[in-house]
NUDOLUM-443618 format. One record per residue (C-alpha): residue in one letter; x negated, y, z negated. Coordinates in steps of 0.2 Angstrom, whole numbers, plus 5000, padded with zeros to 4 digits. Layout:
<nodes>
AXYZ
...
</nodes>
This chain:
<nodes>
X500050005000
X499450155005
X498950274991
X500150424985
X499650594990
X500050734978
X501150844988
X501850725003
X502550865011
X502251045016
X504051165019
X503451255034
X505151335036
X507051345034
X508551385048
X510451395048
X511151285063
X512951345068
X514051255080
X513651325096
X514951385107
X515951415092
X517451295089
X519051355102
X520251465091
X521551305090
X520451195079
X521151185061
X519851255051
X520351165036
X520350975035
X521450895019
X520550735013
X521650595015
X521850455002
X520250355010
X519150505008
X519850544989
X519750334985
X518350324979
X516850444989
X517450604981
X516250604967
X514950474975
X513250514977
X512950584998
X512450475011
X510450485014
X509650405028
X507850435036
X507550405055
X505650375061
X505250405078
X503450365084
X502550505093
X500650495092
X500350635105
X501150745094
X499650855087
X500650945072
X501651065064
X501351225074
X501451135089
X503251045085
X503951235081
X503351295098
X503851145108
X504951025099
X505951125087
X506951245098
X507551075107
X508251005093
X508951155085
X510051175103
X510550995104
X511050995085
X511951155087
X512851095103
X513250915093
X514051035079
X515051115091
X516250955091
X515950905075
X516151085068
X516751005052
X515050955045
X514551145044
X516051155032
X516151155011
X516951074999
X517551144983
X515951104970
X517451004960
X519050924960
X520451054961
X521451064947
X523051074956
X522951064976
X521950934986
X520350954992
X520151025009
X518251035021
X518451215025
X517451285041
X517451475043
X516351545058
X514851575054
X514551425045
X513051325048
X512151165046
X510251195035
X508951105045
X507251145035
X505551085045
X503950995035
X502450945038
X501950765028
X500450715022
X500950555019
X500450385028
X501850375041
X501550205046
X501750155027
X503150255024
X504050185039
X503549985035
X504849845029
X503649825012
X504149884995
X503850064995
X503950184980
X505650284983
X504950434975
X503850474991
X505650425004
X506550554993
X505150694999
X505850685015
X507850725012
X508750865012
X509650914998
X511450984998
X511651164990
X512851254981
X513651404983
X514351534971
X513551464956
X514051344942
X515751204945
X517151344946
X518451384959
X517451494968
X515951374970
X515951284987
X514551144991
X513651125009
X514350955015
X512850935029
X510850945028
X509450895040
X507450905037
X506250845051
X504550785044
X503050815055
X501750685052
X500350735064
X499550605078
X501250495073
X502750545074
X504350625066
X505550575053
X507150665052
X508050635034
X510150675033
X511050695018
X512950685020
X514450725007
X515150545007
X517150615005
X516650705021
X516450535034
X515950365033
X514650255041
X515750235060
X515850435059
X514150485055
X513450365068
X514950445082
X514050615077
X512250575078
X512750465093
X513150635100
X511650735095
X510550615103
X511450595120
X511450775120
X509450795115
X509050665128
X510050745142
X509850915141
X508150925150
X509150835165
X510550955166
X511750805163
X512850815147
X513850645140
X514450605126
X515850495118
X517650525114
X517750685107
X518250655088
X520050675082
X520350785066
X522250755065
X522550695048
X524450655054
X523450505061
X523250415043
X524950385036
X525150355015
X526750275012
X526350224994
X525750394990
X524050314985
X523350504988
X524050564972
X523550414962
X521850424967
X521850624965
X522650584947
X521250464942
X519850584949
X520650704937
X520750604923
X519150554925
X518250724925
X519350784910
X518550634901
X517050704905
X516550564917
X515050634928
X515450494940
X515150334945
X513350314948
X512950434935
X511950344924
X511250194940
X509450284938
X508350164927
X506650194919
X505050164929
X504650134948
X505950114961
X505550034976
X506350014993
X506049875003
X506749785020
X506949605023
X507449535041
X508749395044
X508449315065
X509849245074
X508749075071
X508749125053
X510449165051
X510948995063
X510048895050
X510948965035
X512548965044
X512148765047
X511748755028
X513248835020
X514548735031
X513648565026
X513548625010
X515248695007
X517148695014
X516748835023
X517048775042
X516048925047
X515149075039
X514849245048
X513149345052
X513649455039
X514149355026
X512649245027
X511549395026
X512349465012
X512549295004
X510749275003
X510349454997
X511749424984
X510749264978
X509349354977
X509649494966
X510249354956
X508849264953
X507949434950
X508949484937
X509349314930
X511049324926
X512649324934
X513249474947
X514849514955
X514849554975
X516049704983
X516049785002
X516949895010
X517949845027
X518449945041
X520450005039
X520850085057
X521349945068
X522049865050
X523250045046
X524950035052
X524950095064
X523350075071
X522250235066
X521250285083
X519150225085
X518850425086
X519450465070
X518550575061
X518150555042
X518350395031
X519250255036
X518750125023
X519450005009
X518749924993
X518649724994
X517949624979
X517549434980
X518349364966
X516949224962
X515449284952
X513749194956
X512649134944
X510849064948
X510948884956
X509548734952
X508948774971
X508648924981
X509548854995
X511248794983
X511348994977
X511249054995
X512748945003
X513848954986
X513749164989
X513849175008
X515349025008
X516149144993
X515949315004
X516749235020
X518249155010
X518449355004
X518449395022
X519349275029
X520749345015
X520849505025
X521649435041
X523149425029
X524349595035
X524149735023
X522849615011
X521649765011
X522849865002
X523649784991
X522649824975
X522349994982
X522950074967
X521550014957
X520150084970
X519650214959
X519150094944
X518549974954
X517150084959
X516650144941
X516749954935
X515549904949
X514450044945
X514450014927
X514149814929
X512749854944
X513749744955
X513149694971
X513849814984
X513649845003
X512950015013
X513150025033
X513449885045
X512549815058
X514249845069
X513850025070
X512150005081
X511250155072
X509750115084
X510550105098
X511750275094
X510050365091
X508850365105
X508350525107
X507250505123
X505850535130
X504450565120
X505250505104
X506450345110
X507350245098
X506850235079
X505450135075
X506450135056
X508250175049
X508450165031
X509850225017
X508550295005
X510450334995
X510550134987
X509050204975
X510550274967
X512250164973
X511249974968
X511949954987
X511449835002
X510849935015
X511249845032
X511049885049
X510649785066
X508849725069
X507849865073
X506449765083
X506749715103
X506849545102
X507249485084
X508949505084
X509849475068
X510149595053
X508949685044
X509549735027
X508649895014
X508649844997
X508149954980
X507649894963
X506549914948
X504649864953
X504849694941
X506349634948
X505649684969
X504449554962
X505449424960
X506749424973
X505049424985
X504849264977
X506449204979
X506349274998
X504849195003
X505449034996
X507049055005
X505949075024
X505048925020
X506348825015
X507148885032
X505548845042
</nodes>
């Protein structure tokens, strides 16, 4: 591991981004979060991910904000143009009376802050555990506005730093207001940025469908809005600080990636239908199955397993692809796993108990039907550090983010963000060739340890 330099990064500079043209006069200027923004992401910590992109012409800092930056800073204002909203605020709490609403005004803008890192980008950007105190240098945070938690203070719900790391490459960091969008969103948006970045020089523009702001498009026959507003409420008059207030634990974090092939994930999948009643096993579970296990054994005791599932094809009726903002429900698996005699016999129970949960789903209307409880399910997870799930490799973040010559895809995606959530981070296999799911994980140094151990004996079991 490379060693740690005392100040990984230098701020060369800080600029406001505004949708560029402005939004046309007949876009609502005020979004009203709907039942699955208020669920459970109101009071979550923001959605951080990193994105390296290898350059190694690139000479340095003064040399990006002649030639690079203007670039970006005109592809990320043109993005913001149709997504407008993420230049927004939100109010800093939960109103006492109305619902929160992401209120644009023109004039608004997106903070984008340029850095220089002195950092080993080829370290920073690896698969091994990595401490996540030199990740975190390279994310923006979210500032306030108006001072302290009343009615008059607003938050920024949008921030971007790009990292220069000289003779190799670029890391841009995001930080996103969760309450503002899910995973499916965010990726529609920096799918935009990039096909606009990488077209630009061409004189060609394309993009996706434009995203659809009409709340009328989420329907809430069970009121579930106002019960999740009441419990938010109650909550903070309690004096809860949140869910993942108190996640952070004493000494190093580390952050590390660990890579599931299609051959991998065909051996498991042969392994938990032998081994089980399950007569098959998806990608997903299987990965997660095995990461489940893991943490497990690293803890040594028992842990229970939660995920989020896309609602918009599953909303009656159907909510449109386009959609912006979140779409998402709460699924628990009901089964806790507790560390098996064999490595191998803690992977299939987990995997075979994540499908069965998933399999439940293609019940109508299963995904809601212990809605009402969203709210504490989230703070009981948190509280317990069960084992929860961040990103998908459904939403191609590689693919969505090629930016073109001379950067391309990411080298490396990663949600910095589970430091603090305990979460899975997942995503489609970032290297040509490997296929499978590649999946970020976070934990104490002593614990990393062992579920290395229990990693490695898991590939050469599979071997």
């Amino acid at each position: 591991m490379a060693p740690e330099p005392d100040n990984p990064v230098r701020v060369l500079g800080q600029c406001q981004v505004s949708p560029w043209p402005s939004p046309p006069a007949g876009k609502p200027r005020s979004l009203p979060l709907t039942f699955y923004d208020d669920l459970a992401f109101w009071d979550v910590p923001p959605v951080q991910r990193l994105f390296f992109f290898d350059n190694t012409d690139l000479l340095g800092g003064p040399e990006f904000l002649l030639s690079e930056l203007p670039l970006f800073e005109k592809s990320l204002a043109a993005a913001l143009h149709h997504f407008y909203p993420l230049a927004g605020k939100l109010p800093c709490g939960m109103p006492e009376t109305a619902a929160p609403k992401i209120v644009f005004s023109d004039g608004d803008s997106v903070r984008l802050t340029v850095a220089v890192g002195d950092d080993n980008f080829e370290d920073l950007a690896g698969d091994h555990a990595r401490d996540t105190a030199r990740l975190r240098a390279l994310l923006p945070p979210l500032l306030r506005n108006g001072g302290g938690g009343g009615s008059r203070c607003s938050q920024d719900v949008f921030a971007v730093q790009m990292t220069v790391f000289p003779l190799a490459g670029i890391c841009i960091g995001t930080t996103l207001h969760h309450a503002v969008c899910d995973g499916s969103s965010y990726v529609h948006f920096m799918r935009t940025w990039a096909a606009i970045h990488r077209l630009e020089h061409s004189g060609g523009m394309s993009m996706a469908a434009a995203p659809l702001f009409d709340r009328s498009a989420v329907r809430d026959t069970d009121g579930l809005r106002e019960v999740f507003l009441s419990d938010h409420r109650a909550y903070a008059a309690a004096g809860d600080k949140g869910p993942h207030d108190g996640h952070h634990t004493s000494g190093t974090t580390e952050l590390a990636t660990f890579r599931f092939t299609d051959k991998l994930l065909r051996w498991l999948g042969k392994q938990v239908e032998s081994e089980t009643s399950a007569r098959r096993c998806s990608p997903y579970a299987l990965a997660c199955g095995a990461m489940w296990a893991g943490i497990v054994h690293a803890r040594g005791s028992s842990a229970s397993f939660g995920f989020v599932t896309g609602c918009k094809p599953r909303a009656s009726p159907p909510i449109p692809a386009s959609y912006f903002g979140n779409c998402l429900g709460l699924c628990r698996v009901e089964e806790k796993v507790a560390a098996k005699q064999s490595c191998l016999e803690t992977v299939t129970a987990s995997a075979a108990a994540i499908w069965r949960a998933i399999e439940g789903l293609a019940e109508q209307g299963r995904v809601f039907r212990d809605a009402r409880g969203w709210v504490k399910l989230v703070r009981e997870y948190a509280s317990a550090r069960a084992v929860t799930v961040a990103g998908s490799p459904k939403l191609g973040v590689y693919a969505a983010t090629d930016l073109g010559a001379p950067w391309g895809r990411p080298r490396k995606v990663e949600i910095v963000s589970v430091e603090r959530t305990g979460a899975l981070a997942l995503a489609e296999s970032g290297r040509d060739g490997d296929g499978g799911i590649e999946v970020g994980l976070a934990l104490p140094r002593g614990e990393m340890e062992a579920f290395r151990a229990f990693y490695g004996e898991l590939l050469v079991v599979a071997a």
